[in-house]
DOLO-569346 format. One record per residue: residue in one letter; z, y, x of N, C-alpha, C, O, CB in turn. Coordinates in steps of 0.001 Angstrom, whole numbers, plus 500000, padded with zeros to 6 digits. Atoms other than C-alpha are relative to their C-alpha. Glycine has a CB too. Layout:
AZYXZYXZYXZYXZYX;...
***
This chain:
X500581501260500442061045076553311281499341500177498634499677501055497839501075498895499943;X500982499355501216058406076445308478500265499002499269499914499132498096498316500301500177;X499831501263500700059553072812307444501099500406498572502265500627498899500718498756501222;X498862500287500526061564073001304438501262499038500160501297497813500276499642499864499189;X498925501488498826065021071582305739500415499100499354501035498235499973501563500330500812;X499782501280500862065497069255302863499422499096500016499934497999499792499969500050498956;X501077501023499369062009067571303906500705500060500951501625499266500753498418500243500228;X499569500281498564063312068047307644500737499053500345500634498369501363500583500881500513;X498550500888500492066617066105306285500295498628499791501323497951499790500379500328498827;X500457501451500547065170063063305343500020499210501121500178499702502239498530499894499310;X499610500600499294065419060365306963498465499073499706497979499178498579501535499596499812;X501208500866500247061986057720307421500596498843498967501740498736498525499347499320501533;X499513500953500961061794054708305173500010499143501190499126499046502041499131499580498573;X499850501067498946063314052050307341499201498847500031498643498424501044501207499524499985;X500730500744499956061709049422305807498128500070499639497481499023499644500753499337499379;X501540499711499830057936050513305458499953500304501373498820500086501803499352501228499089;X500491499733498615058327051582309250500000498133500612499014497605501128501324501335500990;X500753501228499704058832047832309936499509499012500129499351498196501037499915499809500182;X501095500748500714056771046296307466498931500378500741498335499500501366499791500288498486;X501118499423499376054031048955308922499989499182501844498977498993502519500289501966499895;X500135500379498546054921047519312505499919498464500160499631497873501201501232500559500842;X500194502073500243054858043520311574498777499820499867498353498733500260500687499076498477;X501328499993500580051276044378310241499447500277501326498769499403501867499642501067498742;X500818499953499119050130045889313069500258499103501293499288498995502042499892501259500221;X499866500999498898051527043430315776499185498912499443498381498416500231501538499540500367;X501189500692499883049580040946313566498362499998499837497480499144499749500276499383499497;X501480499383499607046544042866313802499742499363501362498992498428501642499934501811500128;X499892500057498619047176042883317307499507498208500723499056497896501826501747500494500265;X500137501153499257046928039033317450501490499367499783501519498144499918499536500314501592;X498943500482499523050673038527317408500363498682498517499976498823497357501187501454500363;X499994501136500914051544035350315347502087500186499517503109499552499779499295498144501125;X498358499568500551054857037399313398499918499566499061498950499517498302500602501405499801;X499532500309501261056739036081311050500530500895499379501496501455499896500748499122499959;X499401498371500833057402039013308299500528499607498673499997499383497585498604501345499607;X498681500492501094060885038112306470500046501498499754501179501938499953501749499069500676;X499284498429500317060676042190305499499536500149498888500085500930498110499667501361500908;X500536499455501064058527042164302953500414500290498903501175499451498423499303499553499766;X499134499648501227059509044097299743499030499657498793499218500084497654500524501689499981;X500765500095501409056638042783297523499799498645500101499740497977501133498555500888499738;X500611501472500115055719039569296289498660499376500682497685500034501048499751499833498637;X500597500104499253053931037524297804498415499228499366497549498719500077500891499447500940;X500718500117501145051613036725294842498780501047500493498825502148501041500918500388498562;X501256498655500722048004038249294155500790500189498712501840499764498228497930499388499527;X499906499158501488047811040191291016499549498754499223498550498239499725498834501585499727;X501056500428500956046765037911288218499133500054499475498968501069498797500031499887499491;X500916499543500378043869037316287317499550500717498393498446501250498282499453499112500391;X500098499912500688044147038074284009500071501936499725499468502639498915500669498959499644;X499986498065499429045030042220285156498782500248500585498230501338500733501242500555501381;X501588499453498905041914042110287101499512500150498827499646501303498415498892498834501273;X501114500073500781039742041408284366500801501034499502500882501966500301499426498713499189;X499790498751500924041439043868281791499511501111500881498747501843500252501622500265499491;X500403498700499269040804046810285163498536499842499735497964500772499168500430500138501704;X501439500151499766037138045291285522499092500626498444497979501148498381499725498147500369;X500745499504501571036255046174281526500271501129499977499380501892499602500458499414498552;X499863498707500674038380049337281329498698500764501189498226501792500706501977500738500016;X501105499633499538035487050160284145498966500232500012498411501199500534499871499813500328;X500485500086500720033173048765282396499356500703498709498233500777498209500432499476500058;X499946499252501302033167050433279674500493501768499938500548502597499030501078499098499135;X499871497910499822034056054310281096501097500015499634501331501088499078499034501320498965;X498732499440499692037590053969281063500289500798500566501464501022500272500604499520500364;X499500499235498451038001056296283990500624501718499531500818502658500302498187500207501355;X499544498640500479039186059354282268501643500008499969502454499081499964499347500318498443;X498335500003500094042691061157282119500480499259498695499786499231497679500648501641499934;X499109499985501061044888060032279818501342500494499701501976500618500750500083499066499803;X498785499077500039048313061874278144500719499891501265500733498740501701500979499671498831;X499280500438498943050451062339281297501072499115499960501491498476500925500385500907500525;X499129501101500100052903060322279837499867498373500138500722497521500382500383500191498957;X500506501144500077050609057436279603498708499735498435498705500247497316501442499090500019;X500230500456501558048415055989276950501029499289498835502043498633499070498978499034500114;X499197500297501071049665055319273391499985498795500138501062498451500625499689500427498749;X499749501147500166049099051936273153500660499001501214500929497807501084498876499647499544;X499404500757498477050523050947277007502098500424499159503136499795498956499198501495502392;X497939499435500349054142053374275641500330498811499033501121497922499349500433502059498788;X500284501022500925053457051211272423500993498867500428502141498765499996498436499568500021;X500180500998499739053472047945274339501685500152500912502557499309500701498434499702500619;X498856499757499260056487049287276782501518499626499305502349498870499809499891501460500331;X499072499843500719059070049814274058500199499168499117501302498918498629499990500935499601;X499346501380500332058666046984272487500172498843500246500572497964499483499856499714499375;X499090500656498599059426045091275333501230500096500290501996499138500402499662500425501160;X498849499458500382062135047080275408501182499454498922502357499131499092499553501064499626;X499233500006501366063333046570271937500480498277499773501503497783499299498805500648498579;X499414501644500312063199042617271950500176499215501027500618498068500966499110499106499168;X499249501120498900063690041466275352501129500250500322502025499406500322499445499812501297;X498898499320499626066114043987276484500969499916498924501979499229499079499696501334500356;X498920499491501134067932045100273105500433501587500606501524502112500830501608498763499898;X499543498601499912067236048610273957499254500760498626498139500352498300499502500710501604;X500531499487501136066505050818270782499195501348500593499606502385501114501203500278498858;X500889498542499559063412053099271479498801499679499681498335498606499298499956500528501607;X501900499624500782059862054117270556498860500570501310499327500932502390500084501876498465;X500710499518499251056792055185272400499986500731500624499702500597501815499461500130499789;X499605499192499402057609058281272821501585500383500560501991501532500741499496500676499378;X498546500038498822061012058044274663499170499152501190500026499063502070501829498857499289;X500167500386499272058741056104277109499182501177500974498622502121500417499629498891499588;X500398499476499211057510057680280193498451499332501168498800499930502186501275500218500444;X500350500410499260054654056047282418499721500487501430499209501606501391499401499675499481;X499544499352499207054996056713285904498595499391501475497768498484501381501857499657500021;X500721500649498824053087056235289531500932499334500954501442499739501999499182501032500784;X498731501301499511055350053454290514501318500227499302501285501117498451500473500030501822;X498827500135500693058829053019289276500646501110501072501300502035500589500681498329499838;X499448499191498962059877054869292619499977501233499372500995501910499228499285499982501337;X499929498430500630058568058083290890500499500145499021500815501324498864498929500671499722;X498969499982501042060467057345287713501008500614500561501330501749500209500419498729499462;X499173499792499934063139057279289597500099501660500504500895502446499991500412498982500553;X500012498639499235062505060576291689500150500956498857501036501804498746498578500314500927;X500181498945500711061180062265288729501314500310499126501229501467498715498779499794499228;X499329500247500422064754061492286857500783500356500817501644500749500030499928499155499572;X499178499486498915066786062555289754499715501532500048500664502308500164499668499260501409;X500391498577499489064823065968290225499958500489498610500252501657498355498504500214500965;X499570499296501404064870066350286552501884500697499854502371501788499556499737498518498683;X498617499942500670068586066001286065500914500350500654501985500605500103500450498960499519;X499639499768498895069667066724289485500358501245500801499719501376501845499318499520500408;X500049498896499378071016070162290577501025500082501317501894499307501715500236500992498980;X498878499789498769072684071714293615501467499461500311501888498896501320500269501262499999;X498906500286499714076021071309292795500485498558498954501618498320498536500773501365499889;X499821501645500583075708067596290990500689499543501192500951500133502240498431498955499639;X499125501161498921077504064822292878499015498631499431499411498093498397502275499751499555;X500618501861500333075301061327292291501320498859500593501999499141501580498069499518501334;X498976501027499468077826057921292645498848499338500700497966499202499852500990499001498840;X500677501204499519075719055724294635500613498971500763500825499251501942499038500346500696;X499766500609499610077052052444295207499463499509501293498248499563501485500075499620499264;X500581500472498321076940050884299316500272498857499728501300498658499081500716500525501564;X501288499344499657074737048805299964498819500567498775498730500310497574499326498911500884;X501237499891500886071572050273298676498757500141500229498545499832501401500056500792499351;X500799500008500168068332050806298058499525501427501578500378502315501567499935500005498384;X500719499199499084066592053150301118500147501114499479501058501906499720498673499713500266;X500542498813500667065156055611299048500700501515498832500484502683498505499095499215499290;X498980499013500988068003056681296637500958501274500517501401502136499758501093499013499366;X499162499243499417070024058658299158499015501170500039499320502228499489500627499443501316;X501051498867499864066701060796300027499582500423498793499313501598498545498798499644500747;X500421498848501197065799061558296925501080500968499524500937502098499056499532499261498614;X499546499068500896068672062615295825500538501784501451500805502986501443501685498901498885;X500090498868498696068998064694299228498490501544500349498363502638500898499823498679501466;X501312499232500134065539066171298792499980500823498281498858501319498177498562498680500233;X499794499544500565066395067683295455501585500995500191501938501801499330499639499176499275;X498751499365499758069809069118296822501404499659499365502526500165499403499765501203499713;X498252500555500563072321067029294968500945499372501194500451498959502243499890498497498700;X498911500771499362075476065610296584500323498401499764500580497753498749501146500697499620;X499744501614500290075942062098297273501068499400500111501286499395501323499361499210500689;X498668500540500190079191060419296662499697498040500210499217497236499412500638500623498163;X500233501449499415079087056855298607501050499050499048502229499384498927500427499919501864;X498491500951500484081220054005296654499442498682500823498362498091500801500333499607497811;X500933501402500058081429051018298438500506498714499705501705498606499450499395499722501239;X499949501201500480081118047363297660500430499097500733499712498910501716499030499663499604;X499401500933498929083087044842299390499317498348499736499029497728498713501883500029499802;X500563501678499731081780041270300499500707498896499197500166497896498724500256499492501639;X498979500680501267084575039769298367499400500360498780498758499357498469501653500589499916;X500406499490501086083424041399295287498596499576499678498068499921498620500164501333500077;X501660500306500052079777039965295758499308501459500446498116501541500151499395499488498194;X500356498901500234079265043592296584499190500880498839498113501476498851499613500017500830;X499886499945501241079832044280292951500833501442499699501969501571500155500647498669499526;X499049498504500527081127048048291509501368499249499669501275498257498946499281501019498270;X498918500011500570084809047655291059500367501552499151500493502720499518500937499566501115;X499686498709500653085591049630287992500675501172499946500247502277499612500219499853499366;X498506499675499519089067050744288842499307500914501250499803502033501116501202498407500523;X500493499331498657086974052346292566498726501457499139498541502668499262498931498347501305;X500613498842501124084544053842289780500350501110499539499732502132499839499877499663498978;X499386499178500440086692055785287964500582501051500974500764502228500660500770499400499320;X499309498988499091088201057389290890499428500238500841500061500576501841501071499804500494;X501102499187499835084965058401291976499501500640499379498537501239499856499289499669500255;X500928499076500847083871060167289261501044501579500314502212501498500691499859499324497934;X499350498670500136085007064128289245499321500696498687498890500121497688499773500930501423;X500490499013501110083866067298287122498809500122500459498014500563499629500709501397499771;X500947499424499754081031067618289517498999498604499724497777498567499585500110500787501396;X500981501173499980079931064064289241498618499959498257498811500014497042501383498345500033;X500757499981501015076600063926287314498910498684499909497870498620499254499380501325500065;X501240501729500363074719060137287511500775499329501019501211499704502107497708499954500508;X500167501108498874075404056892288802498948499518499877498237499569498874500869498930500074;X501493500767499627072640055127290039500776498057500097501691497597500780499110500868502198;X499607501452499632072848051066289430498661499621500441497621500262500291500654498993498751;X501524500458499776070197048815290800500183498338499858500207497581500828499289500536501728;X500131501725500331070313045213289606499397499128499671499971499108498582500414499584499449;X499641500684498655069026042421290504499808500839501185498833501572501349499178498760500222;X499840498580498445069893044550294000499211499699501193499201498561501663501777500142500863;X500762499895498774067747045224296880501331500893500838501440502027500373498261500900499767;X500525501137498774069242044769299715500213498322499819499673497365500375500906500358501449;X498953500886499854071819042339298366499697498512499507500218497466499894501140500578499285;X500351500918501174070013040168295575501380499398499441501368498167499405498940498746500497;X498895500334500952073397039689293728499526501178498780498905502229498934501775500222500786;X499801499410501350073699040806289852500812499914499397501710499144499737499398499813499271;X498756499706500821075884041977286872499762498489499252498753497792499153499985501640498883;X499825500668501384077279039607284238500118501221498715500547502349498956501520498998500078;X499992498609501039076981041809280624501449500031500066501843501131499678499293499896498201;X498976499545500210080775041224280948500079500851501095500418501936500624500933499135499774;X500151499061498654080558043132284766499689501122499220500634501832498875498776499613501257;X500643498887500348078483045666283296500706500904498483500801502104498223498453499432499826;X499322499214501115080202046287280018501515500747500660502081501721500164500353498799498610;X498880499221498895083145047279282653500175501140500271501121501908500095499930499762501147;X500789498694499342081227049853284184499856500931498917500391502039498882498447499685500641;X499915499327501694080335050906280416500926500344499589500632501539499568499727499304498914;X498676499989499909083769051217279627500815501409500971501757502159500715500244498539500609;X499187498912499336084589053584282284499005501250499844499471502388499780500416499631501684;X501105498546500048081328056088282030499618500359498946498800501277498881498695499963500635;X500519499547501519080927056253278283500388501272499799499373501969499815500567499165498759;X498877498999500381083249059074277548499959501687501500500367502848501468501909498683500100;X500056498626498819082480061336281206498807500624499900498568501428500801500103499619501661;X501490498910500226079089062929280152499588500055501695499454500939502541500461502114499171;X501112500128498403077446061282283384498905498971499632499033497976498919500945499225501691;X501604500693500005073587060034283679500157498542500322500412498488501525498869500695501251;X500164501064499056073546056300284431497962500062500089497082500384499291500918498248499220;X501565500293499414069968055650286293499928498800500410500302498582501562499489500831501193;X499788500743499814069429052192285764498892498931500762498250498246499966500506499941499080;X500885500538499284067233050435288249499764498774499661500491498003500288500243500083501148;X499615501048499658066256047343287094498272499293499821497727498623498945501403499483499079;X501523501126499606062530046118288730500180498811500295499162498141500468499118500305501236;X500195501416499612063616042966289543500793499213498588501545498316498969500803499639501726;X499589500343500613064785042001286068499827498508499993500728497725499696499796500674499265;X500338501168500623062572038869285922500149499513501021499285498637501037498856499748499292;X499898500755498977063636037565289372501455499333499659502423499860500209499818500820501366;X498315499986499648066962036023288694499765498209500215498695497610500103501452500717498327;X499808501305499964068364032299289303501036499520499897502097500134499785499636499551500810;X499145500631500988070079029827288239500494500145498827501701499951498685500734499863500328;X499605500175501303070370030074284935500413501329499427500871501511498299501069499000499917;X499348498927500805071111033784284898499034500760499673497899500965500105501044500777500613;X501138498658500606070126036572282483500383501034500347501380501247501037499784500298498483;X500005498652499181069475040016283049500822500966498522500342500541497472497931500631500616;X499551499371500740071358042261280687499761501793499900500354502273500867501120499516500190;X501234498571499447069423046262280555501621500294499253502223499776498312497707500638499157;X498628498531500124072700049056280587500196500818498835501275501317498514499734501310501045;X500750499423501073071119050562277763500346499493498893500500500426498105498699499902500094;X500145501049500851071569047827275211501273500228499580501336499942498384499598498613500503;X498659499664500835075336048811274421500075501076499739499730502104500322501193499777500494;X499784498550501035076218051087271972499983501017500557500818501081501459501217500215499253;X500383498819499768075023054423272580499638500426501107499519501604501446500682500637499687;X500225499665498094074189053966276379498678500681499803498298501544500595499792498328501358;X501491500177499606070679054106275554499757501998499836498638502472500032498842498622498551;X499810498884500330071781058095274710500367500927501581500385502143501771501116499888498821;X499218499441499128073204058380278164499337499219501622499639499526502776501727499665499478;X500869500059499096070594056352280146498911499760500306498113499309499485500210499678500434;X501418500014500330067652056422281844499782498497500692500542498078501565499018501418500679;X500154501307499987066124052848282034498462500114500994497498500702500504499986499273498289;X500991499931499201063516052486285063500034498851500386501028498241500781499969500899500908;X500311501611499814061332049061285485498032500845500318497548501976500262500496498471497933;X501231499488500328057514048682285868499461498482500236500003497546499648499372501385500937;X500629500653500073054968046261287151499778499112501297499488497920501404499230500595499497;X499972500356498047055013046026291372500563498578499956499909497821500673501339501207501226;X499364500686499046057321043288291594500154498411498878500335497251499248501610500971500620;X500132500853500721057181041407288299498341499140499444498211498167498700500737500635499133;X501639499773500554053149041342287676499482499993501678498267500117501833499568501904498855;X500584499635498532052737041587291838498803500809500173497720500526500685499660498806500719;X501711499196500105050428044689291157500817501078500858500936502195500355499056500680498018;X499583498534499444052266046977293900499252500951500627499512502137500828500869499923500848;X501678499195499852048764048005294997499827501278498990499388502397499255498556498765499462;X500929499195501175048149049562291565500683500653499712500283501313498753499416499481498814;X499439498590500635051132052073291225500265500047498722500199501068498037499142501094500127;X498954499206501236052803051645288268501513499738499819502185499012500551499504499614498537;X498670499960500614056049052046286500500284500883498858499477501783498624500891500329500947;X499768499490500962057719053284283574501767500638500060502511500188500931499551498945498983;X498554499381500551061290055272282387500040499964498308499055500074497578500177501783500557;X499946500339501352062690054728278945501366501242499973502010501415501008500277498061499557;X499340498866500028064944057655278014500427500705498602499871500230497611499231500795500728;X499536499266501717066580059966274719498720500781500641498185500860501747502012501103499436;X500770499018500554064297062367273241500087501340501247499209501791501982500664500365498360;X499390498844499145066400065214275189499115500011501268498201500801501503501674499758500401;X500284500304499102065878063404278510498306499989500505497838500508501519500672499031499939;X501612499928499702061825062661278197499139501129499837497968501166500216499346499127499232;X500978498847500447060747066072276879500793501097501595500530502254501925500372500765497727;X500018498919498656062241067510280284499248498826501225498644499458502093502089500673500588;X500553500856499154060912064854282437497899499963499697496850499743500301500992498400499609;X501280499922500017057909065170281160498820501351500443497630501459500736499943499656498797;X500911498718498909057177068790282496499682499720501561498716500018502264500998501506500161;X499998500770498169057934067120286119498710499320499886498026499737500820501475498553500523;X501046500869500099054956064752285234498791500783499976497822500813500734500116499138498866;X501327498781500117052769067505283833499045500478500849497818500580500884500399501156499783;X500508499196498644052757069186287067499844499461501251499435500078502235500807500995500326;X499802500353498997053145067076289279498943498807499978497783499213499904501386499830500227;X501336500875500349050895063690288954499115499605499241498280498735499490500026499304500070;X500733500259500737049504064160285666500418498652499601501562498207499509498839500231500436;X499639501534500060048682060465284891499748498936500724498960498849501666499657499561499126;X500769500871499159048523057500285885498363499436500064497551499945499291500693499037499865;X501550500090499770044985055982286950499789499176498604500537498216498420499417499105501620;X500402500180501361043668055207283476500019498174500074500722497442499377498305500887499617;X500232501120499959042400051810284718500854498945500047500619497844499548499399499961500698;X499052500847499695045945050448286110500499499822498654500812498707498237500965500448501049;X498911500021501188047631051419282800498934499075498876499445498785497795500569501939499332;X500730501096500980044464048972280937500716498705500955501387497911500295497850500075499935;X499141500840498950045983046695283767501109499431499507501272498252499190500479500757501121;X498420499862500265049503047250282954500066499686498627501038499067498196500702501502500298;X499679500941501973048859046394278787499638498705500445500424497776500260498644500499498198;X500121501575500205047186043324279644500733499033500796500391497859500652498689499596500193;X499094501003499161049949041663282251501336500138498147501939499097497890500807500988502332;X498929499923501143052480042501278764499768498733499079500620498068498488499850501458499069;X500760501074501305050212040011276566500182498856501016499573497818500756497965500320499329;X500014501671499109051048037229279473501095500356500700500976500849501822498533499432501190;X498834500232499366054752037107280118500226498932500611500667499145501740500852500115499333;X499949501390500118054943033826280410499823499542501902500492498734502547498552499413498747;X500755499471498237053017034660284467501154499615500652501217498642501403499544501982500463;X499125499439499486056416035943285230500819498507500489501256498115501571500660501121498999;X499187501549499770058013032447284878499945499054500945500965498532501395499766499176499121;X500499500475498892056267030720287315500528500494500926501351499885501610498855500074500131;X499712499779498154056636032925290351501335500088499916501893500018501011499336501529500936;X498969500251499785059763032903289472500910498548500295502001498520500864500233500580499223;X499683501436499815060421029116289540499226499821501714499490498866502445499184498881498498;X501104500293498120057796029519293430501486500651500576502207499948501284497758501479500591;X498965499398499251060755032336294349501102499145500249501557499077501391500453501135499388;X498754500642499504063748029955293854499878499110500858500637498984501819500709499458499125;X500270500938498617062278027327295820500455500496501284501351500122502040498498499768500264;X499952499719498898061706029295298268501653501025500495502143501138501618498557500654500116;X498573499683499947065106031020297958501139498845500731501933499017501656500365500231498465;X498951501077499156066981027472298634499095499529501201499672498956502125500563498464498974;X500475500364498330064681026763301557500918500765500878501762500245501607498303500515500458;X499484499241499225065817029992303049501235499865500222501599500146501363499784500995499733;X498529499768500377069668029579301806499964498779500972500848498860501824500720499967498219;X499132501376499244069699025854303636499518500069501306500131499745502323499675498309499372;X500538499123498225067672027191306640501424500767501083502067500597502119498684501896499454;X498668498821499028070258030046307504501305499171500089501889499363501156500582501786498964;X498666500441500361073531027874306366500169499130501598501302498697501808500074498943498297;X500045500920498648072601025824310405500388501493500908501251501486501786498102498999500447;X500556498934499136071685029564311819501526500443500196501590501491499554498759501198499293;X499139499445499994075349030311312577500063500810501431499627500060502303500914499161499616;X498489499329500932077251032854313527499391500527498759500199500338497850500988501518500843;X500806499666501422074759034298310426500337499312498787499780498295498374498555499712500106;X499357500221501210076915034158307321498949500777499027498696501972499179501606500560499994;X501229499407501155074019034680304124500465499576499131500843498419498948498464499631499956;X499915499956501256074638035783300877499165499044499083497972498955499372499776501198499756;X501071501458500682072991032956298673499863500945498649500814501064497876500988497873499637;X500611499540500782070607035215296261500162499525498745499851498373498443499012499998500360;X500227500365501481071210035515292420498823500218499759498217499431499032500746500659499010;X501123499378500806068200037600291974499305500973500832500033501572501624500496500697498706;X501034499372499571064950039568293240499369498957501194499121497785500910500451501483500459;X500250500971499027063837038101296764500614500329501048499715500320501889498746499770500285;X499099499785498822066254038922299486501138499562500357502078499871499625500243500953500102;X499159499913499917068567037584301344500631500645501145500080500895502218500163499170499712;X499724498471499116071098040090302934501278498905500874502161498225500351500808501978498715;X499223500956498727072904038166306173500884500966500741500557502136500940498834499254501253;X498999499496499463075938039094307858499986500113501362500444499017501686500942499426499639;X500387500877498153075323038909312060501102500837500369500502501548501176498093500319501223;X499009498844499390078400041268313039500405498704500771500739499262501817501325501056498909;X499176500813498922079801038089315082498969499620500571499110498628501286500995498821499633;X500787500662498585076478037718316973500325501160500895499668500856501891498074499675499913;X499417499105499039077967040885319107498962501072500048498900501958500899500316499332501425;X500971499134499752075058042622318276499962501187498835500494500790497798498709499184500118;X500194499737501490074339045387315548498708499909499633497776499686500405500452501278499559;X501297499850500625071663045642313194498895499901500560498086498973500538499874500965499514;X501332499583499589069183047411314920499591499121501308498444498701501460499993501630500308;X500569500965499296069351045310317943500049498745499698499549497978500522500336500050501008;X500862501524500568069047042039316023499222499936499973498605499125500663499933499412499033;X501166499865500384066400043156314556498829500507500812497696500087500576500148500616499091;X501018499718498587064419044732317622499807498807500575498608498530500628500603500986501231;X500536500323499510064906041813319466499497498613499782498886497859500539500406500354500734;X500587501042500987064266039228316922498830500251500070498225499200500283500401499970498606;X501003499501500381061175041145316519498539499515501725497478498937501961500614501878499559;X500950499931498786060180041756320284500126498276501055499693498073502189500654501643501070;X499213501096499255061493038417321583499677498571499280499670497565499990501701500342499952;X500152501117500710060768035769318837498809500281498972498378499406498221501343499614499353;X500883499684501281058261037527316565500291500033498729499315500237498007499132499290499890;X499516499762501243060350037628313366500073501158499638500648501929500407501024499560499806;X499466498952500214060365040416311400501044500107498794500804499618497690499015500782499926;X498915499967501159063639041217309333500348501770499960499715502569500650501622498853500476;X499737498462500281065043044807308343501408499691500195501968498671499793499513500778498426;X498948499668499483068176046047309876500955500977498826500345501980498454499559500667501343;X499406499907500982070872046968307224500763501524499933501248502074498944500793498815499965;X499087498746500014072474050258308636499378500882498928500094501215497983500078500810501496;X500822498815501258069588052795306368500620499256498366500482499830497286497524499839500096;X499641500936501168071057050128303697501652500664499318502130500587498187500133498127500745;X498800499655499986074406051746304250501115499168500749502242499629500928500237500131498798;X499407500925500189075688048609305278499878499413501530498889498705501719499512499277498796;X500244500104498693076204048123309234500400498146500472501374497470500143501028501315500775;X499009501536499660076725044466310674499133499317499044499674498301498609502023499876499539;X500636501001500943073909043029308245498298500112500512497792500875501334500322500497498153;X501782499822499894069911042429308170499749499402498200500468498843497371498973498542501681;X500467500398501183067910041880305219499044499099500183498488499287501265499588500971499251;X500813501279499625065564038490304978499589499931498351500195499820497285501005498441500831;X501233499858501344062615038686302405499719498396500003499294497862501028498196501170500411;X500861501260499985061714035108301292498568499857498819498093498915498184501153498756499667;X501859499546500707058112036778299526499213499795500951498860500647501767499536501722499515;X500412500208498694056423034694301741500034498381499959500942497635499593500985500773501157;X500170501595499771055117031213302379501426499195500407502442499653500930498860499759501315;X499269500173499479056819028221302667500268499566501517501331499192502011500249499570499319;X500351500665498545055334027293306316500614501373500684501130501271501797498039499540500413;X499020498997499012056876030909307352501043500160499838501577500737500785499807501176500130;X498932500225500226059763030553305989501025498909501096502106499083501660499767499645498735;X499137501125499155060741027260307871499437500624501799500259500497502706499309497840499452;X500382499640499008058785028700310894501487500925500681502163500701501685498587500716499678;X499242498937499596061142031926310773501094499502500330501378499819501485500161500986499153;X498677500545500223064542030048310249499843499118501703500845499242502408500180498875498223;X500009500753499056063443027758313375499740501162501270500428500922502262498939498808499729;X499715499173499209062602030934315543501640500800499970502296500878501009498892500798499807;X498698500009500199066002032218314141500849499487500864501528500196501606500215499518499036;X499147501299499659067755029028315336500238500702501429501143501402501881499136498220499950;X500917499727498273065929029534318973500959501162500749501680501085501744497912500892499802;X499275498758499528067238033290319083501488500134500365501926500661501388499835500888499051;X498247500125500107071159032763318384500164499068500949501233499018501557500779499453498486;X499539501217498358070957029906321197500165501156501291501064501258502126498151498495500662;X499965499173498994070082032592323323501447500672500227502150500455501214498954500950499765;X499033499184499500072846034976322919501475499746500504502156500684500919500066500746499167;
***
């Protein structure tokens, strides 16, 4: 075989295969409802357009440092410094081609053969393969339905070993949309300060949260910011997932090896996104809104499903997902979700690639006429079985 077996190893992305297949059934004509989606359901603002349309304008189009331009790192870190309360400078910033490659590039940086990664169940798709495609070991912890599917510290600790070298958090969480309290998280802090392990702190959906809660960055207590790497960007807060960006915030140590990975590997980003990416910074304010459109549409969905029984749903702190329980419709995952799909036209994502068997995931990035549409095909389906 000529494949390298670590590519061979991998596993597809569950949910781009069927996002990619919701799209093309409504190519096709088919009138699907697509609860999968992982991006907002927002254009870009206009206010990002115009900044791309000048840096065009004007012969932007050239490389810039692979790390990024100065004045985007600039603009990054002190974002950083006064929303978060993380202490850092330009250069500890990284700019990246999506946040996804932050994360990769931070994994394959720091990541050897005989590492162990913690990765909390459920999770994110993508985190298991990367760290499988660099050759580290993955150490599953998981999260119980009681717990909000929340790290218990006490389960922490007695996951870590000598070989263990990063946990990976991801909060507000894809699949789950639950989040930390800073007292949760100072917990977690508490037990990993002192073991000389990486935290890799995922947190793109910072500005999605609700009810009243804040986001607290891992980083921000004493000396974390020494011990982690901080990955966010623009996809999901700025709805520019078209335009490929993201950033990593990191020690000195950490960015001057991450930055050979960049060197060689994508250079930089497209000059134009990162004029893009300064001018959504100068209009936070954007963020507020779709976030006040998301909760709406969050309690639509939450009072929708709460009829749809046997479908017990997690009622979303934060990002846009909610992650539903169906193990008492007698079915699993994958055939919910097939025949939700082939049978009613809904599309939802099936939870097993999630880690997490006996669940689906339900995107409410997405009108509210499909929203009530979906929930009423929903209804329809569970009569059936």
């Amino acid at each position: 075989m000529i494949i390298n077996s670590r590519v061979s190893s991998l596993e597809g992305s569950s949910t781009l295969k069927i996002t990619a297949l919701a799209k093309k059934l409504k190519k096709e004509g088919k009138d699907v409802v697509n609860l999968a989606a992982g991006e907002p359901d927002f254009d870009t603002p206009q206010f990002v357009k115009e900044e791309a349309k000048k840096a065009i304008d004007e012969g932007f189009t050239k490389y810039t440092p692979s790390s990024g331009m100065l004045e985007l790192r600039e603009a990054i870190a002190k974002k950083l410094r006064e929303e978060n309360g993380i202490p850092c400078n330009a250069t500890q910033i990284i700019v990246t081609t999506g946040a996804k490659y932050a994360l990769f590039a931070s994994i394959f940086t720091l990541i050897d053969t005989t590492d162990e990664v913690i990765l909390p169940s459920p999770f994110w798709v993508s985190y298991p393969e990367m760290v499988k495609l660099v050759g580290g070991t993955i150490k599953y912890l998981p999260t119980q339905k009681k717990n909000n599917f929340k790290i218990n510290p006490k389960d922490l600790e007695r996951a870590i070993t000598k070989k263990t070298k990063m946990l990976i958090l991801n909060y507000p969480a894809n699949p789950t949309g639950v989040t930390y309290t800073e007292t949760e998280l100072w917990e977690i802090y508490e037990v990993v300060k002192e073991k000389n392990i990486v935290v890799l702190s995922d947190e793109i959906y910072e500005k999605l949260l609700y009810d009243g809660k804040t986001h607290t960055s891992f980083a921000r207590f004493p000396g974390a910011d020494k011990f982690t790497v901080t990955v966010n960007g623009f996809s999901k807060s700025f709805s520019m997932t078209g335009w490929r960006i993201g950033y990593l915030a990191a020690s000195d140590e950490i960015i001057a090896q991450v930055s050979k990975v960049i060197d060689h590997t994508t250079s930089c980003v497209s000059s134009i996104t990162q004029r893009g990416a300064l001018a959504a910074l100068k209009h936070s304010s954007w963020q507020k809104e779709m976030c006040k459109d998301f909760a709406k549409k969050r309690d639509l969905l939450w009072e929708g499903l709460r009829s749809c029984r046997p479908i017990e749903a997690l009622r979303s702190e934060g990002a846009f997902y909610m992650f539903c329980n169906i193990a008492k419709t007698g079915l699993t995952s994958q055939e919910f979700a097939g025949r939700l799909l082939e049978e009613h036209q809904v599309c939802v994502i099936p939870a097993d690639s999630f880690g997490a068997k006996g669940f689906v995931r339900l995107s409410f990035a997405t009108s509210v006429e499909e929203i009530e549409k979906g929930v009423k095909r929903i209804r329809k389906f569970l009569a059936t079985l």
